[in-house]
C-alpha positions in Angstrom: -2.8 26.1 17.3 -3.3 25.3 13.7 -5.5 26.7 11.8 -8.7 24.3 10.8 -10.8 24.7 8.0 -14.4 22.3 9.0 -15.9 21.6 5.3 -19.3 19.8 5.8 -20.4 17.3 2.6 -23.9 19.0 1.8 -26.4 17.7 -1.4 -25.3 15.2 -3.6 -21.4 15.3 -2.3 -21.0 11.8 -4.0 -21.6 10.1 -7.0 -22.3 6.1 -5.9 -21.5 3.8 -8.7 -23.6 0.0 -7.3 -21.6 -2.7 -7.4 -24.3 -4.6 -9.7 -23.7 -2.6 -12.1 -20.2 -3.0 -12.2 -20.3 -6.3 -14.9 -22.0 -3.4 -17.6 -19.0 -1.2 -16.9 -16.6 -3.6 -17.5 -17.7 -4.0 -21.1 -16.8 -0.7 -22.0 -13.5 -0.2 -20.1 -11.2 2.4 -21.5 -8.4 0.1 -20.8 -7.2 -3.1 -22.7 -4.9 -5.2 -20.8 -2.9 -8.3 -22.2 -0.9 -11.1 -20.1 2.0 -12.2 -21.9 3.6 -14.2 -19.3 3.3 -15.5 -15.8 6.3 -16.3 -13.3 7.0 -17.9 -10.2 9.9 -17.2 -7.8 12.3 -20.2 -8.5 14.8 -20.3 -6.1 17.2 -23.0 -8.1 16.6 -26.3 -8.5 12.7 -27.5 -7.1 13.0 -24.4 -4.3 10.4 -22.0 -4.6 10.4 -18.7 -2.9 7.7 -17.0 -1.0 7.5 -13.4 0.5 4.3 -11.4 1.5 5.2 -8.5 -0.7 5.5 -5.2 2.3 8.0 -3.4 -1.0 7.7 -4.1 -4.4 9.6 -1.8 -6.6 11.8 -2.3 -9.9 14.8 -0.2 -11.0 17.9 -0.5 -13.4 16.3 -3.7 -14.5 15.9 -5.4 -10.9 12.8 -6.3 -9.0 13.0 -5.7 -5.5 10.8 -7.7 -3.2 10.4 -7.3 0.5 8.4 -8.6 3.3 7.7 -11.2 6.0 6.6 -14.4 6.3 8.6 -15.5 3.5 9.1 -19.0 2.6 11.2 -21.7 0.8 9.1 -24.5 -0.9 10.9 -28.1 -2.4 8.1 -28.4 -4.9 7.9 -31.3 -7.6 5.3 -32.6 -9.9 2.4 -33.0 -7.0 4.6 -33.1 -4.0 5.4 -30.5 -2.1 7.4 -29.8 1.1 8.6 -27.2 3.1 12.3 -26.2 4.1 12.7 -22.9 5.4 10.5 -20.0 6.5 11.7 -16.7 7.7 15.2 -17.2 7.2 15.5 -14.2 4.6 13.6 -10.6 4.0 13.1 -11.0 0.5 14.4 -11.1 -2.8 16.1 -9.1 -6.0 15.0 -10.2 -9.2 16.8 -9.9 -12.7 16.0 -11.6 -15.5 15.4 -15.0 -14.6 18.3 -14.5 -11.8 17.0 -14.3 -8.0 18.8 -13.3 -5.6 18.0 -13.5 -1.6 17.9 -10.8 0.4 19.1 -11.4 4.2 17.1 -10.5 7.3 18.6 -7.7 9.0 21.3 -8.2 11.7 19.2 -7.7 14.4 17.8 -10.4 17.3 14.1 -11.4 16.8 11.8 -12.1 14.5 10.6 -10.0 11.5 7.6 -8.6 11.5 6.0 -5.3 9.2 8.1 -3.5 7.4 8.1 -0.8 5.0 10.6 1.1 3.0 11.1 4.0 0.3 13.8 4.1 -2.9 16.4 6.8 -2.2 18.8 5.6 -4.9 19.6 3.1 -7.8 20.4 0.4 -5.3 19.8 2.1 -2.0 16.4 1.5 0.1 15.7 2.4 3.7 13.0 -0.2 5.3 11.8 0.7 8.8 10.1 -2.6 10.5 9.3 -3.8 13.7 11.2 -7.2 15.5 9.8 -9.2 17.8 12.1 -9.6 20.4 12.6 -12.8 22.6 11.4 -12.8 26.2 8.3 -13.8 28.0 5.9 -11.3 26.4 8.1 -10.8 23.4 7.4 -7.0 22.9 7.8 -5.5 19.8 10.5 -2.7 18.7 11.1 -0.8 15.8 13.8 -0.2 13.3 15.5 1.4 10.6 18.0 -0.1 8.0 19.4 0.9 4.5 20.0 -1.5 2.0 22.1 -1.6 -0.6 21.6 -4.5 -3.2 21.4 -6.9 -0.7 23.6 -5.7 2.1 22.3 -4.2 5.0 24.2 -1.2 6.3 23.7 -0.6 10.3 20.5 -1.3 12.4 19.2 1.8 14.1 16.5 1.9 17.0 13.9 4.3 16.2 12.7 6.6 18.8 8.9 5.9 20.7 6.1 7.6 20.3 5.5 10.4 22.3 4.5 8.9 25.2 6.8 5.8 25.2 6.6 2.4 23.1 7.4 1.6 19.8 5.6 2.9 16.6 3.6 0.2 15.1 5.1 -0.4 11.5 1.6 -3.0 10.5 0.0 1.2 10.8 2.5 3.5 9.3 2.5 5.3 5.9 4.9 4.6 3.2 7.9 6.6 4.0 8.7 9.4 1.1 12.4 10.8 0.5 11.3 14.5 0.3 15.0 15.9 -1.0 17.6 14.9 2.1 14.4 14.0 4.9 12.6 10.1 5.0 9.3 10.9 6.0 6.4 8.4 7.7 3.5 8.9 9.9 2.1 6.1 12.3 -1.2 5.9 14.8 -0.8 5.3 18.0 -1.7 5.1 21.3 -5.1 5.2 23.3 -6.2 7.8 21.4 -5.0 7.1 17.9 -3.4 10.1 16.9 -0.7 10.8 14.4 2.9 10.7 15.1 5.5 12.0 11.9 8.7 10.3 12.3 11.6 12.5 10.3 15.0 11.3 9.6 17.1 14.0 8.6 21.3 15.4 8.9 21.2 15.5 12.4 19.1 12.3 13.0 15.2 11.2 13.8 12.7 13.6 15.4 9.2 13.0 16.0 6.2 15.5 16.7 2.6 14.5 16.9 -0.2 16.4 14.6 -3.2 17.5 16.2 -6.5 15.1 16.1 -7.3 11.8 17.2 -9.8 9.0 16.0 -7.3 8.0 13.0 -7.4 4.5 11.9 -4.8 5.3 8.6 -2.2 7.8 7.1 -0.5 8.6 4.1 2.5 10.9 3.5 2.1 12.9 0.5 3.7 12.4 -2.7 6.2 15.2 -2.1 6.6 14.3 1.7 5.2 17.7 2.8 1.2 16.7 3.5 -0.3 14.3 5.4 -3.8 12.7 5.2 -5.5 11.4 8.2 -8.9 9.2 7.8 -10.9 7.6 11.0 -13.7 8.8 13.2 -14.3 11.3 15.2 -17.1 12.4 17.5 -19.5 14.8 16.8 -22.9 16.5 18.3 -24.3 14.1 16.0 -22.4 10.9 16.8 -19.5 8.8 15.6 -18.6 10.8 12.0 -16.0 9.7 9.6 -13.6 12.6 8.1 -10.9 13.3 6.0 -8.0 15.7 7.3 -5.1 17.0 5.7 -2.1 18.7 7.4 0.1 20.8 5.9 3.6 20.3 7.7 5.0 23.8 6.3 2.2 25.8 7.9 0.5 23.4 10.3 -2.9 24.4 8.3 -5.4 21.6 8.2 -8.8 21.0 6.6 -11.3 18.5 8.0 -14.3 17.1 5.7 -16.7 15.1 8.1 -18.2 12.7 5.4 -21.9 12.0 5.0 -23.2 9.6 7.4 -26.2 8.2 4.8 -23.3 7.8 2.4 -19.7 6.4 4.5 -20.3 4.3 7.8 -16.4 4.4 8.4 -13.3 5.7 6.6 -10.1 3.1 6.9 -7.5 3.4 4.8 -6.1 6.3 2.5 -4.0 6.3 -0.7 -2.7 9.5 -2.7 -2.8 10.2 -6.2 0.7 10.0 -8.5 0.6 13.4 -8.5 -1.0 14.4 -4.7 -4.2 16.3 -6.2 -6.5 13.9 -5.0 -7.4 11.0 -2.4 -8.7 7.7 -2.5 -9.9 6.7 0.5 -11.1 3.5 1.8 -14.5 3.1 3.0 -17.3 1.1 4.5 -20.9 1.9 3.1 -24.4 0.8 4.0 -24.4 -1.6 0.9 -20.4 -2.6 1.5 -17.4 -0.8 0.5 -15.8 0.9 -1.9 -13.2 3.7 -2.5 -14.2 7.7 -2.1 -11.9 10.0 -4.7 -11.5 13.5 -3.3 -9.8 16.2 -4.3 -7.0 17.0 -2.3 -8.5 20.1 -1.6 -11.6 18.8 0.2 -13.7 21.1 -1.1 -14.9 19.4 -4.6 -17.9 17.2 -4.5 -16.4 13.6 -4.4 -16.9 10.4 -6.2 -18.3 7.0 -4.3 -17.3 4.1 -6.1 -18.9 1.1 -4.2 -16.8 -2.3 -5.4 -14.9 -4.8 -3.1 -11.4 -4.6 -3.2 -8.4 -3.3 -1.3 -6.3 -0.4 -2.2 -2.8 -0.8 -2.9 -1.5 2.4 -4.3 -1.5 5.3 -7.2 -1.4 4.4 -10.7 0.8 6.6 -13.2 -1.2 6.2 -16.0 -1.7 9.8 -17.3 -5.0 9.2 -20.0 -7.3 7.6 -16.5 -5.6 10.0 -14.2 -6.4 10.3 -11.4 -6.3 6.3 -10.9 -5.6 3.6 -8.3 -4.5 -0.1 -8.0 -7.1 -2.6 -6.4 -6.5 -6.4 -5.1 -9.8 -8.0 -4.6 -12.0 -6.6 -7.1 -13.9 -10.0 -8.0 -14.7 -11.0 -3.9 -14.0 -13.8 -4.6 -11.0 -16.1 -2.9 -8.9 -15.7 -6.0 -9.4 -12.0 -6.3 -8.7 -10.2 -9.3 -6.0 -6.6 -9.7 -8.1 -3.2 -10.9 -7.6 -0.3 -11.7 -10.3 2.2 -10.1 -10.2 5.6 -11.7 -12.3 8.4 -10.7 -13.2 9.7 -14.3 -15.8 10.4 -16.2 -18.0 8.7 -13.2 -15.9 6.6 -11.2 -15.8 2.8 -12.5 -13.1 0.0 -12.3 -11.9 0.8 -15.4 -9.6 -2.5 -16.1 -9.4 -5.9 -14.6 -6.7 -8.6 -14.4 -7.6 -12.1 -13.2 -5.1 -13.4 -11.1 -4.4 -17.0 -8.8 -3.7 -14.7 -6.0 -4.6 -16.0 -2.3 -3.4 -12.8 0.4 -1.8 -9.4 0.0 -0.2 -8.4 -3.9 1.6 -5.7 -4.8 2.3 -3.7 -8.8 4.6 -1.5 -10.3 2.9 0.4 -13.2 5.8 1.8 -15.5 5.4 3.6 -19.3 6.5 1.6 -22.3 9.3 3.2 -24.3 8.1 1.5 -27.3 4.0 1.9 -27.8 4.2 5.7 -26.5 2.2 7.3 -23.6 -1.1 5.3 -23.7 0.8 2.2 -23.0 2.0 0.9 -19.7 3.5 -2.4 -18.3 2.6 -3.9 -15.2 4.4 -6.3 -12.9 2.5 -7.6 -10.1 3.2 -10.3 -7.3 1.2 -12.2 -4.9 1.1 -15.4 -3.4 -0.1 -18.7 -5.8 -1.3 -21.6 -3.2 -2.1 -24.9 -3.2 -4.3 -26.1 -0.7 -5.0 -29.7 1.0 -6.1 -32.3 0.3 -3.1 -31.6 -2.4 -0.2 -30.8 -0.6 0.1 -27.9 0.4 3.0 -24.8 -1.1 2.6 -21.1 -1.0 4.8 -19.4 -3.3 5.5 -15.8 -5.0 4.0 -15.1 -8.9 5.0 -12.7 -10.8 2.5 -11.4 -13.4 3.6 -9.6 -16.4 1.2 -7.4 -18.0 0.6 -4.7 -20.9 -1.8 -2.1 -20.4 -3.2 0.3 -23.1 -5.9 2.8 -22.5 -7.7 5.2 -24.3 
């Protein structure tokens, strides 16, 4: 059995930031952010892409953008109509060149999928089909592509248990050196199961626990954070527990009840010394940044918003990306970091209407404390107009202090 470190949150474990006061914050963020331009996905011609952005990365000069439902729009002046839907899995992006990327050659309908960069133009994407037959089960898979050719299409094992692994729950899979790592919930009991592809093939073993609602693979592929409920003398109790696959050690923070309702979702840092974790509070929600560690006192910053993933900006450090963080329908990007007091430290208004995605990179030009940004989302038109959905790309330059 592993061993289990139990680390209670006693006094004033938090530090709540109220979402009222998050306008007064704003005026003195340490970042200053600057739009230069705003692009759709043209397809050629009036065709207009859509994909709900599942991997969003950009190397060599090409965007890479994959996902499901994607869509293919015939959009001009105020009429709109469309032509295809789920005929491709997304799309490669250079300069103002797109290129579609095929659905894997596999029977059934796309569903989740996620993926990890192992080389320059090399992904791996596991996702889940839904496969034709009276209940239409679901089964999961494994692909590499290169460019925009998929190499062969490889079952992945069940759980433990039997049945597929539910890609809509797992992790981001992480490369750590010649091993593609993810984790994934499942079952009755919602515990962990670590799928690992390496030299001689897949293996999965299940980590001890249950009650997880979300999990996240380390940065380096060899931790793995766990958030959900579990059940205590005192009742329903959200935690925090991190495994450490070398060893099998894990430590378990049961988070204050007056503070957290529930925990849900789970992001690491760029550089895996702390978590932001998703969570429901009395007043709302917000985001709780812990060390990774779990034994620091931890910082409760209460704002709407959805966490997407770790920011490598090294002056906020640690800091995360946020969809969401206006409430309203639109939504706006932020970026939460935890320091001096935990605060939404920048803000970038977007037409967004579901799910985005950002890659933060450093410029070359304007030195450390200035960073690009490309984000993507869906722009929408909605009736009585006619209807479109289609992908935006948002360029933007960061600078912070």
């Amino acid at each position: 059995m592993p061993r289990q470190r139990l680390l209670t949150m006693a006094g004033a474990i938090c530090t709540a930031v109220a979402a009222s006061a998050l306008s007064a914050q704003q005026s003195a963020n340490r970042c200053v952010v600057e739009e230069p331009s705003r692009h759709p996905v043209h397809l050629g011609g009036d065709r207009y892409g859509f994909v709900e952005p599942h991997f969003f990365d950009h190397v060599g000069g090409v965007f890479t953008l994959l996902g499901h439902p994607t869509y293919v729009w015939e959009i001009e002046g105020g009429t709109s109509s469309l032509v295809e839907q789920r005929s491709f899995v997304g799309v490669r992006i250079f300069g103002d060149s797109v290129q579609a990327v095929p659905n894997p050659p596999v029977d059934g309908e796309i569903g989740w999928l996620r993926a990890a960069r192992v080389g320059p133009t090399h992904v791996s994407a596991v996702f889940d089909v839904q496969t034709d037959g009276p209940d239409r089960p679901s089964r999961a898979f494994v692909a590499d592509l290169r460019g925009a050719i998929w190499g062969e299409v490889e079952a992945l094992p069940d759980v433990p248990g039997g049945g597929a692994a539910s890609i809509a729950r797992a992790s981001e899979p992480i490369l750590d050196d010649d091993v593609l790592r993810f984790a994934v919930p499942f079952g009755p009991a919602n515990r962990t199961a670590l799928f690992e592809r390496g030299k001689r093939g897949w293996s999965v073993s299940t980590l001890e626990g249950a009650g997880v609602a979300a999990v996240s693979v380390g940065p380096a592929g060899r931790r793995v954070a766990e958030v959900g409920q579990t059940m205590s003398s005192g009742g329903a109790r959200p935690f925090v527990r991190i495994t450490e696959l070398s060893t099998g050690e894990e430590a378990l923070r049961l988070l204050d009840v007056d503070r957290v309702l529930d925990a849900r979702g789970v992001v690491w840092s760029v550089d895996g010394g702390h978590l932001a974790v998703a969570v429901v509070t009395p007043s709302g929600g917000g985001a709780l940044v812990l060390d990774s560690d779990l034994e620091g006192s931890g910082t409760l910053v209460e704002t709407p918003g959805r966490l997407l993933s770790a920011v490598p900006i090294p002056s906020v450090a640690p800091s995360w990306l946020m969809d969401g963080v206006s409430g309203g329908p639109g939504g706006s990007l932020g970026i939460l970091s935890a320091i001096p007091s935990g605060a939404v430290i920048a803000r970038i208004d977007t037409p967004y209407r579901g799910p985005a995605a950002a890659i933060v990179e450093p410029s070359k030009d304007d030195g450390a404390t200035a960073h690009h940004m490309v984000a993507v989302g869906p722009e929408a038109r909605f009736p009585p107009a006619q209807p479109f959905v289609r992908s935006l790309l948002i360029r933007t330059s960061i600078t912070c202090s």
